[in-house]
N, C-alpha and C positions, 0 to 999 in steps of 0.2 A: 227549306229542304230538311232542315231537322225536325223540326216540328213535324212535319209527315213521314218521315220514317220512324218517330216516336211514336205517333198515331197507327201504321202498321204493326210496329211491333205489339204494340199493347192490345191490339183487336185479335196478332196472332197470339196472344195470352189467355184469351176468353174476356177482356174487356168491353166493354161499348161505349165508344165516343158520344159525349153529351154536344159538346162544345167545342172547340178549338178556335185560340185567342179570344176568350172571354174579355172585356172591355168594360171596368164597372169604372166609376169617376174616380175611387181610390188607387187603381192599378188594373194589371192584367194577368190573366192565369191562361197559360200554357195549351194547357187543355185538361177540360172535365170530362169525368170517366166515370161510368161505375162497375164495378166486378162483386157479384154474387150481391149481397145488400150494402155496399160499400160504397159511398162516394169518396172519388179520389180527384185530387186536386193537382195538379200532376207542372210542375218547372221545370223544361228542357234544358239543357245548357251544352254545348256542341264546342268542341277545339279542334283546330286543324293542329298545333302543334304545344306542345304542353310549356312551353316557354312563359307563359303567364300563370302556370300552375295548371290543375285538374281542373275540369269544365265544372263538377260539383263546386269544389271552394269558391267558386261567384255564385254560390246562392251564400251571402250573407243574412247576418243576420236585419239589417234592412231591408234587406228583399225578401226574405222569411215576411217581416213585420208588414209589406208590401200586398203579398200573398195571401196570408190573411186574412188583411181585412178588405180585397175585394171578393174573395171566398164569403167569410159574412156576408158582404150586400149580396154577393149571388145566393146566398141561401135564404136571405130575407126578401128578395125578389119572389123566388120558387114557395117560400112558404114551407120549407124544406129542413127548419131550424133542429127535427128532432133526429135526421139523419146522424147514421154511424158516416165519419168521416175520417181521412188521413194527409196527409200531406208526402205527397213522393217525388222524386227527385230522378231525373231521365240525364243522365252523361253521357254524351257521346264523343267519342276520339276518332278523329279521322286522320291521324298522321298517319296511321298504315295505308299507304294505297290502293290494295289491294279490297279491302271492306271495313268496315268503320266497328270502331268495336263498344257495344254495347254495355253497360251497367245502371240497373236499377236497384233504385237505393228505398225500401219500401218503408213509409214512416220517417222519412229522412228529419223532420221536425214537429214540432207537438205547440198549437197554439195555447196549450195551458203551462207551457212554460216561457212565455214569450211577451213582456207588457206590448200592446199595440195602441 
């Protein structure tokens, strides 16, 4: 359910869904996107209630390291190594009952600072 309201949102941004649950042997990415010549690699994370903290801080840094490097194989799949790429971060809150509330976090981590 998250995952495809991420998927909306970001298509009503001007994005366009490449992928959604990408599955390489190393891990899995969320959903691939690209906006204007940008490929975006995109980690959902959704909370019903903030009791374990912000759906962002579960993107650790092993899950960053995760992300990564099946990003890598998807771009050495595609052949795609010389792409502008970023890494973004999709939070959603859904204790308000009413409509779940949205934050993207754009650039959220940088694999050039990240041993994988």
């Amino acid at each position: 359910m998250a995952e495809e309201l991420a998927a909306v949102f970001f298509v009503k941004k001007g994005y366009t869904v490449l992928e959604k649950n990408y599955h390489a042997p190393c891990g899995e990415i969320d959903l691939i996107l690209t906006v204007l010549d940008t490929l975006v690699f995109a980690e959902v994370k959704a909370r019903r209630d903030n009791g374990c903290g912000l759906p962002q801080e579960a993107v650790t840094l092993r899950k960053q390291r995760q992300i990564i490097r099946a990003a890598q194989w998807y771009l050495q799949k595609k052949g795609w190594c010389d792409r502008q790429m970023r890494f973004d971060v999709l939070a959603i809150d859904f204790s308000d009952d009413r409509r779940p509330v949205i934050e993207h976090i754009t650039n959220a981590f940088d694999c050039a600072n990240i041993w994988v």
